[in-house]
C-alpha positions as CSV (number, residue, x, y, z in Angstrom):
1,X,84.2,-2.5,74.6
2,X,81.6,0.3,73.5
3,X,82.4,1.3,69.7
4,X,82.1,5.1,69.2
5,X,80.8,7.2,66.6
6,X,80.9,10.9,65.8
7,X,83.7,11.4,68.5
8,X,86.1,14.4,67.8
9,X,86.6,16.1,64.6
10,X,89.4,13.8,63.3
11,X,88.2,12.1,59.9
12,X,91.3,9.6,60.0
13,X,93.2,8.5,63.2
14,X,90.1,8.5,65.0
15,X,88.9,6.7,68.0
16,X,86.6,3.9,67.2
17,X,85.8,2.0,70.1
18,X,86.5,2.5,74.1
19,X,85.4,0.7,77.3
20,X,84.0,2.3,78.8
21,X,82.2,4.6,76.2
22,X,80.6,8.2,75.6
23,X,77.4,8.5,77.2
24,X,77.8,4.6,78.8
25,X,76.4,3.6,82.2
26,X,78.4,1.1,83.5
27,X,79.2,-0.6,86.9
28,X,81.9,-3.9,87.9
29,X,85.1,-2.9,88.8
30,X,86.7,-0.5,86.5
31,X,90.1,-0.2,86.9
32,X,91.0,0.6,83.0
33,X,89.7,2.5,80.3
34,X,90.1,0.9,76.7
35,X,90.9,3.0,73.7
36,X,90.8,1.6,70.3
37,X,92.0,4.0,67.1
38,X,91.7,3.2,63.5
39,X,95.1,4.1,63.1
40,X,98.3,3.1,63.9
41,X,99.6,4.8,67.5
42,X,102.9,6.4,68.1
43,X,101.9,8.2,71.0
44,X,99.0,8.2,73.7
45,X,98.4,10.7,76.6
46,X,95.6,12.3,78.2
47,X,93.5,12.7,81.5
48,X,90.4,10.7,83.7
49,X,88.5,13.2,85.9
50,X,86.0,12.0,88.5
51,X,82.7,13.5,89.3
52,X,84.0,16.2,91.5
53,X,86.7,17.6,88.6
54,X,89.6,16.1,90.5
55,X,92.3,14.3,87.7
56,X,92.7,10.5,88.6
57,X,95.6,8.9,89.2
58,X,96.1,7.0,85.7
59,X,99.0,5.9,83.1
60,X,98.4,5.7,79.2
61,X,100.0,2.7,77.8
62,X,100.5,1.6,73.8
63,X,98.8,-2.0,74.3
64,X,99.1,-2.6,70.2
65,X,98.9,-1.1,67.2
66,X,95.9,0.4,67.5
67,X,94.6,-0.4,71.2
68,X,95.7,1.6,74.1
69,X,94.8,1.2,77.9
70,X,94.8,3.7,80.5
71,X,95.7,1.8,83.6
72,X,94.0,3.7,86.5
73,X,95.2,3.4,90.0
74,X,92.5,2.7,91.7
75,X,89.5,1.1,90.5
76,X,86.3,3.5,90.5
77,X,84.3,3.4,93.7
78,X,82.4,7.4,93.4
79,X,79.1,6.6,91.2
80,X,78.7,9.6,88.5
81,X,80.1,11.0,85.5
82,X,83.9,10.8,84.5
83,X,85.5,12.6,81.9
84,X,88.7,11.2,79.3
85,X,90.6,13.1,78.1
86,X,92.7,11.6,75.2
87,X,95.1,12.5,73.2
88,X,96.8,10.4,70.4
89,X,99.4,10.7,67.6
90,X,99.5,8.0,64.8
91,X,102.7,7.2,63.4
92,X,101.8,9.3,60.2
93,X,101.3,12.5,62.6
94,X,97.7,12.3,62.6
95,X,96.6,13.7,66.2
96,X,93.4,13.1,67.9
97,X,92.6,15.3,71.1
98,X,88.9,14.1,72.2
99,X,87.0,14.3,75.6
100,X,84.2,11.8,76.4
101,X,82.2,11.1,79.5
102,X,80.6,7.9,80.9
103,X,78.8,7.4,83.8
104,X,79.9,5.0,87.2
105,X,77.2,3.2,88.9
106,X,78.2,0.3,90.9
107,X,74.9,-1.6,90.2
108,X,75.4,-0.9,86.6
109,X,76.2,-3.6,84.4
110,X,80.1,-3.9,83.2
111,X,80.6,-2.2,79.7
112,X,79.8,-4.5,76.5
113,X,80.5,-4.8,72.8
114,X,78.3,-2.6,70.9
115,X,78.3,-1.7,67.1
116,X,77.3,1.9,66.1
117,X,75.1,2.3,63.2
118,X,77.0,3.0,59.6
119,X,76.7,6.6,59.7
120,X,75.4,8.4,55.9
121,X,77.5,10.4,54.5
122,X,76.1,10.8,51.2
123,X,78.5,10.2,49.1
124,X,77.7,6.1,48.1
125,X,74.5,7.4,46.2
126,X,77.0,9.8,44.3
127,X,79.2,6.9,43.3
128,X,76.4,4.7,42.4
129,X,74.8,7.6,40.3
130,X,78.0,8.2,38.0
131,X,78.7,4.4,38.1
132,X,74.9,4.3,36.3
133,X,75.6,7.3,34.0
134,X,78.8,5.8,32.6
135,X,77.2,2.6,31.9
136,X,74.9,4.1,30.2
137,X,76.8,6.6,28.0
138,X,79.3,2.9,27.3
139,X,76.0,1.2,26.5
140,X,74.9,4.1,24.0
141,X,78.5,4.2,22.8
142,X,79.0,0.8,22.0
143,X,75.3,0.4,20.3
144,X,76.1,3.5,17.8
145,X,79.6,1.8,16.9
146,X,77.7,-1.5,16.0
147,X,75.1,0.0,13.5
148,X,78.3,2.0,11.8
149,X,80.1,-0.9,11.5
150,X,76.9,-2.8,10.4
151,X,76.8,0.5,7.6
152,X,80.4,-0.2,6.7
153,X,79.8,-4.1,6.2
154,X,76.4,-3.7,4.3
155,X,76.0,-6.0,1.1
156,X,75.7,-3.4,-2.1
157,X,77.7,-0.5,-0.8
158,X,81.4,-2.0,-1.6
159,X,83.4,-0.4,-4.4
């Protein structure tokens, strides 16, 4: 299972993770593609091309919650790139419509587990920015209501 990131335009619903994976060089037997979402599915379709643009026989199956599996039907024996095509709709009408392509190479080694780098998207420096600044003004806040309550309380200034 290759974990994806930056694929499609989708911000939730997204695909996180396939076997084989965008821009993956793999080899084995292949004889299903692995999609995982990071949402729940309601609906899965799509499309596997080979390298000469001809569709391959395949069926899109729900395997889970959030894993589907396109069953092809046969396993890959042309080395070069493939194309998927996928199409999914969460149960909360989200819709993903991607493409990827891997690479066959029947030397290649079999697809593994990889973890994409936590892409930056600017906003934790925002959050940790304000979280600072309101300290701060709570800090100042609390010190200025001590010394007027120190003012109230002072020895010689009662009635």
């Amino acid at each position: 299972l290759l974990v994806l990131t930056g694929c499609g335009e989708e911000e939730q619903g997204g695909l996180q993770g396939a076997s084989p994976g965008p821009d993956a060089i793999v080899g084995g037997e292949i004889d299903q593609i692995e999609l995982l979402y990071d949402d729940i599915l309601a609906e899965i379709d799509g499309a596997v091309t080979g390298p000469d643009g001809a569709e391959l026989g395949a069926e899109f199956l729900i395997d889970n919650q959030i894993r589907a599996l396109i069953e092809l039907n046969e396993p890959l024996t042309t080395p070069g790139e493939y194309t998927v095509r996928h199409v999914m709709v969460s149960v909360v009408d989200d819709r993903v419509d991607d493409v990827y392509t891997f690479t066959y190479q029947p030397d290649a080694a079999p697809p593994q587990l990889v973890f994409p780098p936590e892409e930056e998207s600017g906003i934790p420096w925002l959050l940790w920015t304000i979280a600072i600044v309101g300290a701060v003004v709570i800090v100042v806040l609390i010190a200025r209501l001590l010394r007027s309550m120190r003012r109230l309380k002072a020895p010689g200034d009662e009635p």
